[in-house]
Biopython code that builds the backbone (N, CA, C, O; Angstrom):
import numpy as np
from Bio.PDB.StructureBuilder import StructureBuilder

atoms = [
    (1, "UNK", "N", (-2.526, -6.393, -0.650)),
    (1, "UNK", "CA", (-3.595, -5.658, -1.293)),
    (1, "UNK", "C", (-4.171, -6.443, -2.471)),
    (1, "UNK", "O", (-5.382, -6.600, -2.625)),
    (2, "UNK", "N", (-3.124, -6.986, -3.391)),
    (2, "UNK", "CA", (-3.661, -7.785, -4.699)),
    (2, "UNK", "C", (-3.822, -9.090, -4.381)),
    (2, "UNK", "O", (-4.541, -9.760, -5.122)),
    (3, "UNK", "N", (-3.084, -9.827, -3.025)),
    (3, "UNK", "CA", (-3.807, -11.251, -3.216)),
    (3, "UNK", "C", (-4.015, -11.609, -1.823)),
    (3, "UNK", "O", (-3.580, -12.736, -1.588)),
    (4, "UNK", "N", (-4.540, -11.021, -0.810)),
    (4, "UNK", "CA", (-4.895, -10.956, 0.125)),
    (4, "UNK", "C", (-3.698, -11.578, 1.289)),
    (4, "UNK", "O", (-3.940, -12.483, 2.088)),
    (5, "UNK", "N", (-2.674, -11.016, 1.186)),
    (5, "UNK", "CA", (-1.914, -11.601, 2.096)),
    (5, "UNK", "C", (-1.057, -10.085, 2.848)),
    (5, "UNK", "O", (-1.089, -8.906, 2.495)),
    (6, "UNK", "N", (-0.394, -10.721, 3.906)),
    (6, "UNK", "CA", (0.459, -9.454, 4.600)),
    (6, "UNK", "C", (1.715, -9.237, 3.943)),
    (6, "UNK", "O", (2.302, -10.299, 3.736)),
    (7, "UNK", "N", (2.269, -8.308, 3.582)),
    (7, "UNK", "CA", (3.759, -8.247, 2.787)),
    (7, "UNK", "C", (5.182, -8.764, 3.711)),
    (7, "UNK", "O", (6.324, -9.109, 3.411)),
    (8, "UNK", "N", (4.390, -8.597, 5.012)),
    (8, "UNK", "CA", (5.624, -9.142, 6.492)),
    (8, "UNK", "C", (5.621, -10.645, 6.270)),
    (8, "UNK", "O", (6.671, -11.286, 6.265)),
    (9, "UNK", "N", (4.524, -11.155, 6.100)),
    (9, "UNK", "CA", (4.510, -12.868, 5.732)),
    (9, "UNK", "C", (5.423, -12.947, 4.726)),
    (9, "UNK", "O", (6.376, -13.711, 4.883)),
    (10, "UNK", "N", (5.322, -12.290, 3.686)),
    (10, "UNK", "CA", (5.814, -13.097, 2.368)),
    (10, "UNK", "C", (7.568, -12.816, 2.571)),
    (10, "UNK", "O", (8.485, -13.233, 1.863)),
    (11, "UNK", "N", (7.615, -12.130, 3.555)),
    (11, "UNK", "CA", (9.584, -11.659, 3.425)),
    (11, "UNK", "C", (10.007, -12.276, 4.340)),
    (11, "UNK", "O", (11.095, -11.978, 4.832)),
    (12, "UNK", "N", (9.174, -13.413, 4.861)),
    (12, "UNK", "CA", (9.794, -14.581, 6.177)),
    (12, "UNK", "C", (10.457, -15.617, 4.838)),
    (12, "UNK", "O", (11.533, -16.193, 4.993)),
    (13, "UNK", "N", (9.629, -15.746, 3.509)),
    (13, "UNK", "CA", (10.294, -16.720, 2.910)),
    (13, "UNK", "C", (11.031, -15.565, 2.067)),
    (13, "UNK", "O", (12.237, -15.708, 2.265)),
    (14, "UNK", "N", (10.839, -14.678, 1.364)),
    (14, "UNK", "CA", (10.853, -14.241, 0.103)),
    (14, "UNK", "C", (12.070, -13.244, 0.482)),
    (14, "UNK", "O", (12.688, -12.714, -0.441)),
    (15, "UNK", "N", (12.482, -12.936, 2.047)),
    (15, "UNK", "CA", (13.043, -11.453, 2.235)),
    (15, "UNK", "C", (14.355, -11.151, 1.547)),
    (15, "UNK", "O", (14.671, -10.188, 0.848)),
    (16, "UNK", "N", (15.166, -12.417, 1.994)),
    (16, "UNK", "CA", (16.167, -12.936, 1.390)),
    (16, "UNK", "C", (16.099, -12.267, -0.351)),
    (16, "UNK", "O", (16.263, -11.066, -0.563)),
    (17, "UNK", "N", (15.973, -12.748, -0.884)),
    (17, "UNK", "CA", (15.977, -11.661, -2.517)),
    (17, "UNK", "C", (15.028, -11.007, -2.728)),
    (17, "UNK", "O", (14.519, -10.937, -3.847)),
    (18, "UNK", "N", (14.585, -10.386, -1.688)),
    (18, "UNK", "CA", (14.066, -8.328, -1.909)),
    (18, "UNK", "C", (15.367, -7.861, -2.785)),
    (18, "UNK", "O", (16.517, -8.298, -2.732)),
    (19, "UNK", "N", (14.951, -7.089, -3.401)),
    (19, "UNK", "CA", (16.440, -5.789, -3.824)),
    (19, "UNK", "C", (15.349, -4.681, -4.459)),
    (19, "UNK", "O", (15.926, -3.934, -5.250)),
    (20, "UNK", "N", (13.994, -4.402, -4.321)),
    (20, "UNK", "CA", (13.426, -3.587, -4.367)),
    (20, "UNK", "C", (11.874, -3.862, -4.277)),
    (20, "UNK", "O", (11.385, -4.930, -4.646)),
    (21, "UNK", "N", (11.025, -2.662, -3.681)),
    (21, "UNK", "CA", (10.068, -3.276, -3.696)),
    (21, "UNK", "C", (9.502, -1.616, -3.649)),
    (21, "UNK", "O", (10.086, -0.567, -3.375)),
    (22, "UNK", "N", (7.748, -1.994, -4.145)),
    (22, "UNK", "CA", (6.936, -0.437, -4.313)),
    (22, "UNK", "C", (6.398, -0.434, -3.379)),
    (22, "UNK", "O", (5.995, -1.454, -2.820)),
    (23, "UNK", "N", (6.219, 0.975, -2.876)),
    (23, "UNK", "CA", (5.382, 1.556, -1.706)),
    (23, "UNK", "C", (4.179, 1.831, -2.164)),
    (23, "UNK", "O", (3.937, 2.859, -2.797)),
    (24, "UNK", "N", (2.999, 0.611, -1.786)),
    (24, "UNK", "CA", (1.738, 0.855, -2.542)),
    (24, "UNK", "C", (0.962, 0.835, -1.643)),
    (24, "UNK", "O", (1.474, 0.439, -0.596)),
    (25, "UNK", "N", (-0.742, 1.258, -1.538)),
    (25, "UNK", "CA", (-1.476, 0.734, -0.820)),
    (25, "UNK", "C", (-2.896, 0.815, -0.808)),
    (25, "UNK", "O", (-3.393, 1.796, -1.362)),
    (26, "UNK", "N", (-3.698, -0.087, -0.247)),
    (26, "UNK", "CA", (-5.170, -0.458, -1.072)),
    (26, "UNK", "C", (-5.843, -1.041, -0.530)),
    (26, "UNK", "O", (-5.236, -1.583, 0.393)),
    (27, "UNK", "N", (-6.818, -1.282, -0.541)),
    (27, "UNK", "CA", (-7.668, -2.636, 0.330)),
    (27, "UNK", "C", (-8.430, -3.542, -1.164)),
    (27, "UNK", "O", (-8.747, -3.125, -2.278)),
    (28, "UNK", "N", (-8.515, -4.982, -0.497)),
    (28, "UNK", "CA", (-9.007, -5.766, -0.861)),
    (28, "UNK", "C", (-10.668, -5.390, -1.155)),
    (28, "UNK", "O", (-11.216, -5.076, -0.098)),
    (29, "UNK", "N", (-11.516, -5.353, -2.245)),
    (29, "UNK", "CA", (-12.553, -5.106, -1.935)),
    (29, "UNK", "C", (-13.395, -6.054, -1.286)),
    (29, "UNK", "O", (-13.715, -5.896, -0.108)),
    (30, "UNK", "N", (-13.773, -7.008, -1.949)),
    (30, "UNK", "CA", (-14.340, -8.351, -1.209)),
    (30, "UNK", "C", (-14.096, -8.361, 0.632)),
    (30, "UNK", "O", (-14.725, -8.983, 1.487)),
    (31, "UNK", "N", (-13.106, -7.552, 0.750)),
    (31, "UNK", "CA", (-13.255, -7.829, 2.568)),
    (31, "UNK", "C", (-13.764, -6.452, 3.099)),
    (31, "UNK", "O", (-13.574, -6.124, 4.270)),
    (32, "UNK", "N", (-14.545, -5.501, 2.026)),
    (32, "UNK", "CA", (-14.888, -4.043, 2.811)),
    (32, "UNK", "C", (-16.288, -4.357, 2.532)),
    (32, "UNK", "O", (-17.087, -3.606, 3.092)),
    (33, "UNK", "N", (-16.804, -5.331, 1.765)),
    (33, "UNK", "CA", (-17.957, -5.307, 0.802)),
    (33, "UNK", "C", (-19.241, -4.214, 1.026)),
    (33, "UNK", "O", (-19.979, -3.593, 0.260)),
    (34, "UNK", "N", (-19.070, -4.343, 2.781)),
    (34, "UNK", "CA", (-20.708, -3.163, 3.413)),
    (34, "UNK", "C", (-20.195, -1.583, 3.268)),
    (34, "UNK", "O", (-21.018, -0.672, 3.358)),
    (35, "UNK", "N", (-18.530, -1.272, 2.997)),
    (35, "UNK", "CA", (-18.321, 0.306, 3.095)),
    (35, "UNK", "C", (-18.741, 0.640, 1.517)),
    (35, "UNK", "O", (-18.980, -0.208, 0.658)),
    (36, "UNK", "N", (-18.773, 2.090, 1.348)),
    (36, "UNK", "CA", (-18.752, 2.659, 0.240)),
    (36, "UNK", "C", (-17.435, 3.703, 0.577)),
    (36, "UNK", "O", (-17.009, 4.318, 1.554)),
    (37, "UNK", "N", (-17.108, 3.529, -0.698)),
    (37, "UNK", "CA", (-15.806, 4.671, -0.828)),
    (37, "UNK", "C", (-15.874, 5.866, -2.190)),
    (37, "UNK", "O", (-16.475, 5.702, -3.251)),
    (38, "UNK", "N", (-15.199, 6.874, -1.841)),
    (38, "UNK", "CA", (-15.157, 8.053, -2.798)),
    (38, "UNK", "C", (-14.394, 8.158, -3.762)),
    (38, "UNK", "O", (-13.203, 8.453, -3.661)),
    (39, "UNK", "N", (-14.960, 7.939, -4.758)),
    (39, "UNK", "CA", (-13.908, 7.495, -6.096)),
    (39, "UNK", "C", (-14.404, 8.614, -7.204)),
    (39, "UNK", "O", (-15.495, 8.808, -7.741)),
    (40, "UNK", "N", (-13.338, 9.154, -7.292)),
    (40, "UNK", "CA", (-13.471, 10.414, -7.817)),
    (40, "UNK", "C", (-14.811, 11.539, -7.534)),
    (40, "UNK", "O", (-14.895, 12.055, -6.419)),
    (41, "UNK", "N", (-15.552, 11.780, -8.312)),
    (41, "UNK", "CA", (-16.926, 12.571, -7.642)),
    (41, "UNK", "C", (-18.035, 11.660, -7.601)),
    (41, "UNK", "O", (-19.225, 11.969, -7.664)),
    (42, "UNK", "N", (-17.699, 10.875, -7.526)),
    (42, "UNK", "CA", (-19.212, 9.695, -7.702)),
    (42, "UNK", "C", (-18.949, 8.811, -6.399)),
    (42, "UNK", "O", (-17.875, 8.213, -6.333)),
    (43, "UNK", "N", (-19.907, 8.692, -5.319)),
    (43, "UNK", "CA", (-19.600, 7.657, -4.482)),
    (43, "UNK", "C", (-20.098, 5.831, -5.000)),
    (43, "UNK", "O", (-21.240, 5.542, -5.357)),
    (44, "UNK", "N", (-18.950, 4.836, -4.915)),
    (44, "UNK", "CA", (-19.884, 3.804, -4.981)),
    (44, "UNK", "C", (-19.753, 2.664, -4.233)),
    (44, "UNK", "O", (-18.741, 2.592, -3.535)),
    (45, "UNK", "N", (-20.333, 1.989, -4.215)),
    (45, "UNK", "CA", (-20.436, 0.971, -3.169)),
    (45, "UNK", "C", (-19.255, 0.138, -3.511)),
    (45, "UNK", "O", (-18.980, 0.159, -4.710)),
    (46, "UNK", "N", (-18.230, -0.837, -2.503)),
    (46, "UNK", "CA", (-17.770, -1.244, -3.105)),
    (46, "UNK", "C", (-18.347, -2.983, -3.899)),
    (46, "UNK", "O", (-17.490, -3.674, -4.449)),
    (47, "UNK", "N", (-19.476, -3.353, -3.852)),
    (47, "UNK", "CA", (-20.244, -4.685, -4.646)),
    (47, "UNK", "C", (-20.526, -4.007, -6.015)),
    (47, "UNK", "O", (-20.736, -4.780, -6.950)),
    (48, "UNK", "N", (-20.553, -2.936, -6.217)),
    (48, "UNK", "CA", (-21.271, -2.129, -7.542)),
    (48, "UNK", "C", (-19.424, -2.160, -8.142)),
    (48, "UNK", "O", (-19.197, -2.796, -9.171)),
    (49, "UNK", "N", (-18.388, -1.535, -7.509)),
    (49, "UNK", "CA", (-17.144, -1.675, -8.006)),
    (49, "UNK", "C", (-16.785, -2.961, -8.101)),
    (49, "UNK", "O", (-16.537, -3.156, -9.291)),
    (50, "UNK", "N", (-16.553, -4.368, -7.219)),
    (50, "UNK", "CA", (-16.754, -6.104, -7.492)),
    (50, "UNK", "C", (-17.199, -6.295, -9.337)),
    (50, "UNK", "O", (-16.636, -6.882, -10.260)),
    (51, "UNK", "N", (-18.541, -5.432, -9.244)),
    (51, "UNK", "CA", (-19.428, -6.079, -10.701)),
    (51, "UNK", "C", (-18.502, -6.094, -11.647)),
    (51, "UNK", "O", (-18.055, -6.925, -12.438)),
    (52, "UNK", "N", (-18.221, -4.400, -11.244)),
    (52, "UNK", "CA", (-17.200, -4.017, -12.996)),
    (52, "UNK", "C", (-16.010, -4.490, -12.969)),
    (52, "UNK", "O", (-15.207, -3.947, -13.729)),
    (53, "UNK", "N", (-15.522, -5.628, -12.106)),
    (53, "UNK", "CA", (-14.464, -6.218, -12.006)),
    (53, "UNK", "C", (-13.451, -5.926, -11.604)),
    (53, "UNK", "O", (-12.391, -6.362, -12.052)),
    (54, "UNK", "N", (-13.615, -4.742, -10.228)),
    (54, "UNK", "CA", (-12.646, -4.575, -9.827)),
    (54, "UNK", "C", (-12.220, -5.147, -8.497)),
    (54, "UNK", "O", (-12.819, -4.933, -7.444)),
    (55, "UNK", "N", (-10.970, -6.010, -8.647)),
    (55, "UNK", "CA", (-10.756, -6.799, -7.123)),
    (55, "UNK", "C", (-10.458, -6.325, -5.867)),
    (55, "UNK", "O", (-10.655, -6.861, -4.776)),
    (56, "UNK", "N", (-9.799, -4.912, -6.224)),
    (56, "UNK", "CA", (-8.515, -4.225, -5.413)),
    (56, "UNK", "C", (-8.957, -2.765, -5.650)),
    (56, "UNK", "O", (-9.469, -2.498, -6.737)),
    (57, "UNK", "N", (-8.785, -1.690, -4.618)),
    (57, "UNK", "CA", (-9.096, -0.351, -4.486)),
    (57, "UNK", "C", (-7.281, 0.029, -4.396)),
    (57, "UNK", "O", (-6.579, -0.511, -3.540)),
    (58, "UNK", "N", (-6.874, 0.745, -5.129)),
    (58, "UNK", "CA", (-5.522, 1.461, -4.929)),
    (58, "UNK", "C", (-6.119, 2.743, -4.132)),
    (58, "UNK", "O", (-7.118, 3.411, -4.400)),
    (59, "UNK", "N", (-4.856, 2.922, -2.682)),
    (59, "UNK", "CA", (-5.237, 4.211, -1.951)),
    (59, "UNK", "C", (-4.094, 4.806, -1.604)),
    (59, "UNK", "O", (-3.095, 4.087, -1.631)),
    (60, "UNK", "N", (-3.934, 6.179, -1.213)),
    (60, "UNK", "CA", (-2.655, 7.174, -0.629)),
    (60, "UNK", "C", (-1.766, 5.948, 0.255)),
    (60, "UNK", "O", (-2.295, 4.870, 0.527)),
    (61, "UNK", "N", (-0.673, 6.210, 0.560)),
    (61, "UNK", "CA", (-0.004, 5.247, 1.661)),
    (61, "UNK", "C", (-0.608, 5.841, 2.440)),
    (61, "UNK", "O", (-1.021, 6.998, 2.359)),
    (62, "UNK", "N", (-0.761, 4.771, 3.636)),
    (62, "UNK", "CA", (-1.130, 5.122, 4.661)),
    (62, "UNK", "C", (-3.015, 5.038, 4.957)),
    (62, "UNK", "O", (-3.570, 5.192, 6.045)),
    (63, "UNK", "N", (-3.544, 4.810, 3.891)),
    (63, "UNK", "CA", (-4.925, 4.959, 4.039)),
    (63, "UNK", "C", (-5.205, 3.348, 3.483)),
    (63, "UNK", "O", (-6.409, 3.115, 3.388)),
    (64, "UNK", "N", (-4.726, 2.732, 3.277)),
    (64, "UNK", "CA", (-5.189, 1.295, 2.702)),
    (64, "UNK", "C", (-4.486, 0.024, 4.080)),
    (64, "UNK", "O", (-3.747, 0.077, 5.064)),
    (65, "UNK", "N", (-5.036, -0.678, 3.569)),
    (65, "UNK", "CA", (-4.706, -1.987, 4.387)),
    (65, "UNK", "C", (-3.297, -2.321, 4.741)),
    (65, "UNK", "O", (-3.069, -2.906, 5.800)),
    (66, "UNK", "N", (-2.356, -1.997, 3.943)),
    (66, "UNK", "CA", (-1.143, -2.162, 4.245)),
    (66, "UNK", "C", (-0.251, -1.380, 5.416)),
    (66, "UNK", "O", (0.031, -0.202, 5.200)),
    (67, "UNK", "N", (0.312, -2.168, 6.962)),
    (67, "UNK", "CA", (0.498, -2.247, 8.108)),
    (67, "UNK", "C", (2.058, -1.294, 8.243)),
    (67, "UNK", "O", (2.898, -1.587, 9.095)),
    (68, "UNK", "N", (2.162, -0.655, 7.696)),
    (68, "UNK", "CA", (4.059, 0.184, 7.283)),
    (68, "UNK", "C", (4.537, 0.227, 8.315)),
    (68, "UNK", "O", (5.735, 0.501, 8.378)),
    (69, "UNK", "N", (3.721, -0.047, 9.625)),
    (69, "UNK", "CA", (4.385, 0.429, 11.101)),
    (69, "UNK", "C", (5.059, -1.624, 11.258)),
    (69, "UNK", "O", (5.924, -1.925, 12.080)),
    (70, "UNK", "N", (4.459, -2.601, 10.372)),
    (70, "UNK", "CA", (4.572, -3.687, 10.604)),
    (70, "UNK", "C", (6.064, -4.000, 9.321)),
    (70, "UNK", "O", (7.150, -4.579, 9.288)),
    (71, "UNK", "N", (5.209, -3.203, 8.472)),
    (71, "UNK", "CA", (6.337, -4.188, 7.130)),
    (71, "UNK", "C", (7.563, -3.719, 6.927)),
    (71, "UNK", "O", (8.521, -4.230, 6.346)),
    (72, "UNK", "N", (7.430, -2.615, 7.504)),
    (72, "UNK", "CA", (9.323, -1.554, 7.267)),
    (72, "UNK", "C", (9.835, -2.098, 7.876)),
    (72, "UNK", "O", (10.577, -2.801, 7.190)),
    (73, "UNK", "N", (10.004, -2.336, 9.139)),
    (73, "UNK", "CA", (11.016, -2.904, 10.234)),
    (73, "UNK", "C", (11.184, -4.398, 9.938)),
    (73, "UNK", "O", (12.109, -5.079, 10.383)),
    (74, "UNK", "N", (10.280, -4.806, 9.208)),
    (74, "UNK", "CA", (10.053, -6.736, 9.093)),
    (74, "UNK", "C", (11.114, -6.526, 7.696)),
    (74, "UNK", "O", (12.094, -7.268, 7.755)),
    (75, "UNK", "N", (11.062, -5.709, 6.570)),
    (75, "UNK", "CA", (12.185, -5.858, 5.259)),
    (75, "UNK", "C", (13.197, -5.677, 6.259)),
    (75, "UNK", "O", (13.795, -6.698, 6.597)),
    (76, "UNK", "N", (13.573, -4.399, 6.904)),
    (76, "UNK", "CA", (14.595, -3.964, 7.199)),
    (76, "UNK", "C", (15.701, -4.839, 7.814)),
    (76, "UNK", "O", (16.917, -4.781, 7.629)),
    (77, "UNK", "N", (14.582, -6.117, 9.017)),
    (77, "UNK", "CA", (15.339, -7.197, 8.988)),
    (77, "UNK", "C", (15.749, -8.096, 8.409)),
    (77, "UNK", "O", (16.466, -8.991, 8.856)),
    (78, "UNK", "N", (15.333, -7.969, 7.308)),
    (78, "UNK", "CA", (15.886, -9.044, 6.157)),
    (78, "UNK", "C", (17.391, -8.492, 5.435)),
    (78, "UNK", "O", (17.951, -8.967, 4.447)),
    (79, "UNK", "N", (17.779, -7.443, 6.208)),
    (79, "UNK", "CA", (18.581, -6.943, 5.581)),
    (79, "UNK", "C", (18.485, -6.201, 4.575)),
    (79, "UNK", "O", (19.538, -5.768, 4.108)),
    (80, "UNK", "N", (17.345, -5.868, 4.008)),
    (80, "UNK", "CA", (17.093, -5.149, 2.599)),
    (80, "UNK", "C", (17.664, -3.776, 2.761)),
    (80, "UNK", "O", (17.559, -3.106, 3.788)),
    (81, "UNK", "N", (18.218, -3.447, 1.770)),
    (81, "UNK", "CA", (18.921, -2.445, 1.627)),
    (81, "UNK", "C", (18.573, -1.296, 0.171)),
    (81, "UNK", "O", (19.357, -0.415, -0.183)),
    (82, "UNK", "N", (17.452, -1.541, -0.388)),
    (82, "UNK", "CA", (17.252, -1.236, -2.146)),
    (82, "UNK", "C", (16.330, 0.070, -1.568)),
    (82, "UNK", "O", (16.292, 0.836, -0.605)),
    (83, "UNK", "N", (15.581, -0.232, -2.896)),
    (83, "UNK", "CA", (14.429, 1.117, -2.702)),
    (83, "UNK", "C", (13.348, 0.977, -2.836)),
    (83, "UNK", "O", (12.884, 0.101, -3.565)),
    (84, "UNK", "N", (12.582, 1.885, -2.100)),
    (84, "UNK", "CA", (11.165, 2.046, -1.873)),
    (84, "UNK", "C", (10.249, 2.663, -2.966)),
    (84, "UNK", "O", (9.613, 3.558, -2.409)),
    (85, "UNK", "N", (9.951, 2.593, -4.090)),
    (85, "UNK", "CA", (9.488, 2.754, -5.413)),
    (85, "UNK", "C", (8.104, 3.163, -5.177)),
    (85, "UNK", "O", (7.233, 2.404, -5.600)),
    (86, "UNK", "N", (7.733, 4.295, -4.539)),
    (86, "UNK", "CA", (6.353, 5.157, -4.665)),
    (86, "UNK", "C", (5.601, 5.155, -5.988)),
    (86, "UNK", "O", (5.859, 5.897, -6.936)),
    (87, "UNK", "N", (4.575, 4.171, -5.941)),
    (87, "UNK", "CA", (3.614, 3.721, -6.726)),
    (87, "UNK", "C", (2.538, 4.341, -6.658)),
    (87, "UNK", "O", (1.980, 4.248, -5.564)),
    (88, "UNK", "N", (1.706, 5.337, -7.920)),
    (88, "UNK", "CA", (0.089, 6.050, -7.855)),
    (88, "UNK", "C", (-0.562, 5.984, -9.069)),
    (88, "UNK", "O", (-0.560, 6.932, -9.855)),
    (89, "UNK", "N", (-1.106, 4.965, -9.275)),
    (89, "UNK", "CA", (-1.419, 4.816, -10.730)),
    (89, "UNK", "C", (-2.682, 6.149, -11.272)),
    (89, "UNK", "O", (-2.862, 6.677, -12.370)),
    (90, "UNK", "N", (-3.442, 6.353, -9.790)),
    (90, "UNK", "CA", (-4.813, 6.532, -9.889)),
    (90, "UNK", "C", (-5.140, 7.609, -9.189)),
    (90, "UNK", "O", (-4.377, 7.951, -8.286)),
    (91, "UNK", "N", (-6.012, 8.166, -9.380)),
    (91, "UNK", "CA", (-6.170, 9.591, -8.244)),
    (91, "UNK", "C", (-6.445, 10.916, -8.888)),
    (91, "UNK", "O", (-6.227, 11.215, -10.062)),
    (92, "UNK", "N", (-6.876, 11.548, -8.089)),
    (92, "UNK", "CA", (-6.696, 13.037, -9.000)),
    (92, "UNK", "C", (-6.137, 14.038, -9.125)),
    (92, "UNK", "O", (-6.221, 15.015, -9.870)),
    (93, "UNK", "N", (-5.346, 13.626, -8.064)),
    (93, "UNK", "CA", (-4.007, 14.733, -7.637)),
    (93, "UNK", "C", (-3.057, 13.625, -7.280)),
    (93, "UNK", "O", (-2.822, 13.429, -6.088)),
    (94, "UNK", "N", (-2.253, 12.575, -8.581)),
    (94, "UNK", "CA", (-0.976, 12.200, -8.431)),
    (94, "UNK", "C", (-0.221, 12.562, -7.322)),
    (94, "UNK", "O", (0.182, 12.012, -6.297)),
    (95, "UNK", "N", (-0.140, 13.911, -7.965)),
    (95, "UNK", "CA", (1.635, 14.476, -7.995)),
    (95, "UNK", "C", (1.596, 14.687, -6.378)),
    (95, "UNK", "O", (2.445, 14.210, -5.625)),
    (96, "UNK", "N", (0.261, 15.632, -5.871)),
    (96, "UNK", "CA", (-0.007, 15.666, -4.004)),
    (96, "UNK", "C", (-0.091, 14.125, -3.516)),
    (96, "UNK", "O", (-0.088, 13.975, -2.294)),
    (97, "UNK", "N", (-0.163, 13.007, -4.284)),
    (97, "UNK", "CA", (0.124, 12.160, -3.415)),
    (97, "UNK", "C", (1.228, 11.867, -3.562)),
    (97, "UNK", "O", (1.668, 11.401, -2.512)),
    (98, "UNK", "N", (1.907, 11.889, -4.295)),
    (98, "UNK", "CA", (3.293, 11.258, -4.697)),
    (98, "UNK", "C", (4.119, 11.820, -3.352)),
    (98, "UNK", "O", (5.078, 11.359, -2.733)),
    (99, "UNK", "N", (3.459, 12.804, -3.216)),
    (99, "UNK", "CA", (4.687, 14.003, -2.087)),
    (99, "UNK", "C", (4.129, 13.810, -0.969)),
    (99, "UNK", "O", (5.067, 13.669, -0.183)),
    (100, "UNK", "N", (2.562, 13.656, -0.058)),
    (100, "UNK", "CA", (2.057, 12.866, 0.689)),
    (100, "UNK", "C", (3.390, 11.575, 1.145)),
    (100, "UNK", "O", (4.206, 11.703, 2.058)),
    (101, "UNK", "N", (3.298, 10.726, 0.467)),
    (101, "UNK", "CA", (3.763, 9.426, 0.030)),
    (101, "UNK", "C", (4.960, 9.913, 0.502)),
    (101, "UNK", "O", (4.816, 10.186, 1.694)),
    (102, "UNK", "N", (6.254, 10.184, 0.057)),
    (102, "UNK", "CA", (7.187, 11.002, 0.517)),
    (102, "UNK", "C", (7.835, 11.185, 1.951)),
    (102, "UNK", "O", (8.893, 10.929, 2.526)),
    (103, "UNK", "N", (5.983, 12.069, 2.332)),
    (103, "UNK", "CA", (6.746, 12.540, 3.630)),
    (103, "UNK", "C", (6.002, 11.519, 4.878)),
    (103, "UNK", "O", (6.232, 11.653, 6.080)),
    (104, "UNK", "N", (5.061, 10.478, 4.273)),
    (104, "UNK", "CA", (4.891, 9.470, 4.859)),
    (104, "UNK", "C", (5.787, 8.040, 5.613)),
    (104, "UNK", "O", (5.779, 7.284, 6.584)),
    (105, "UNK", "N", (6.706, 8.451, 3.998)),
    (105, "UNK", "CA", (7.214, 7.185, 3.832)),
    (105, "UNK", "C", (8.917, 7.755, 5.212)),
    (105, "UNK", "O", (9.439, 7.139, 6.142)),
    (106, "UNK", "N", (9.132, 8.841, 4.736)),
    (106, "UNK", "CA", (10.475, 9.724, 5.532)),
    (106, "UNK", "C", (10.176, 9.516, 7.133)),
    (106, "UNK", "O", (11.036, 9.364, 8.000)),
    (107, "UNK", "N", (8.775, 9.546, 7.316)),
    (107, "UNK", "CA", (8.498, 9.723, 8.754)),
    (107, "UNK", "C", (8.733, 8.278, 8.859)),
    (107, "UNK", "O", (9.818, 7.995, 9.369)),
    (108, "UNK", "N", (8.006, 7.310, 8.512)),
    (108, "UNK", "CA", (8.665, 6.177, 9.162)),
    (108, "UNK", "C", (9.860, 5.128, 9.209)),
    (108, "UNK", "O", (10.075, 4.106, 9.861)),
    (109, "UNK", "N", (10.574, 5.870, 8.180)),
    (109, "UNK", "CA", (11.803, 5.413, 8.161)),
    (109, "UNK", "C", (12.637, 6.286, 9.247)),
    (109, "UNK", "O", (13.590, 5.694, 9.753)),
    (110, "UNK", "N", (12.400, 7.599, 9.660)),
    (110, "UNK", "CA", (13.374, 7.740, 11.148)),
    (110, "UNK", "C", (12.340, 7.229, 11.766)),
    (110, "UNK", "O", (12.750, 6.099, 12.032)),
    (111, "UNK", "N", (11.089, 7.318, 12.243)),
    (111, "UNK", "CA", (10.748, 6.588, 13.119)),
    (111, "UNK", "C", (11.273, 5.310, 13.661)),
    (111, "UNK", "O", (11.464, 5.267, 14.876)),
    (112, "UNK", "N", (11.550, 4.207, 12.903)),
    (112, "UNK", "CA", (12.126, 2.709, 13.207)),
    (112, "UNK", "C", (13.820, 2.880, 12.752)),
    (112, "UNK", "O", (14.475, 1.845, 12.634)),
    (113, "UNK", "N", (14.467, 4.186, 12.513)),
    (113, "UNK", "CA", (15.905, 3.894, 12.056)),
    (113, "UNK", "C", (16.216, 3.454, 11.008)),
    (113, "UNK", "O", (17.416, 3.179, 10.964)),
    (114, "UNK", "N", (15.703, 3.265, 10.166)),
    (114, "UNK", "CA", (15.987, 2.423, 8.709)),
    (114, "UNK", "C", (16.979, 3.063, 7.571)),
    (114, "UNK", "O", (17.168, 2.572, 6.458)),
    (115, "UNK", "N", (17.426, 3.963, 7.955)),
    (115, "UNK", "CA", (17.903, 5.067, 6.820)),
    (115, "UNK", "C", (19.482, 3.839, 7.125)),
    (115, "UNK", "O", (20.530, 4.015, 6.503)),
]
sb = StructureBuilder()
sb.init_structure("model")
sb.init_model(0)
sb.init_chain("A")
sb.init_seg("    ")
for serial, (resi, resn, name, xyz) in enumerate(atoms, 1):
    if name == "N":
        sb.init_residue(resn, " ", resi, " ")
    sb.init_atom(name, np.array(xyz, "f"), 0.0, 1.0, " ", f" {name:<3s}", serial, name[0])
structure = sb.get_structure()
């Protein structure tokens, strides 16, 4: 999300010393540039969000670029064993995503066995 790469790539070198990592998710703006998205009650483009310097859109899990059906099972083989640190900096209902997030994150951990 923050530097345009897949999180499954980086744990082919990096997986090995995982011992925790956050459940975040977002898209790159620069690669949506023609959508507009709903940011709080104001819609804006995302080149008008670029201006004011923003690189990165933070979104609910599950609604951003990040692949969870790809990257859970890819840590899991690394052996990682730590925790999944539900990250929401932004939003207007936190706390409904935090719990969203939750029962997102629960479903795909029995989904692939990971518990």
């Amino acid at each position: 999300m923050c530097v345009d790469d897949r999180p499954e790539n980086a744990l082919k070198y990096l997986g090995k010393y995982v011992v925790h990592t956050h459940a975040k998710d977002g898209i790159m703006l620069k690669k949506k540039i023609d959508e507009a998205l709903q940011i709080g009650e104001e819609a804006k483009e995302h080149k008008a969000l670029l201006e004011m310097g923003h690189k990165y859109l933070e979104l609910p899990l599950g609604e951003g670029d990040v692949n969870f059906d790809v990257y859970l099972p890819a840590l899991a083989a690394t052996g990682f064993n730590g925790f999944l640190t539900i990250e929401r900096e932004v939003g207007n209902q936190p706390e409904k995503d935090i719990a969203l997030a939750v029962e997102f994150l629960s479903e795909k951990i029995k989904k692939f066995n990971l518990a």
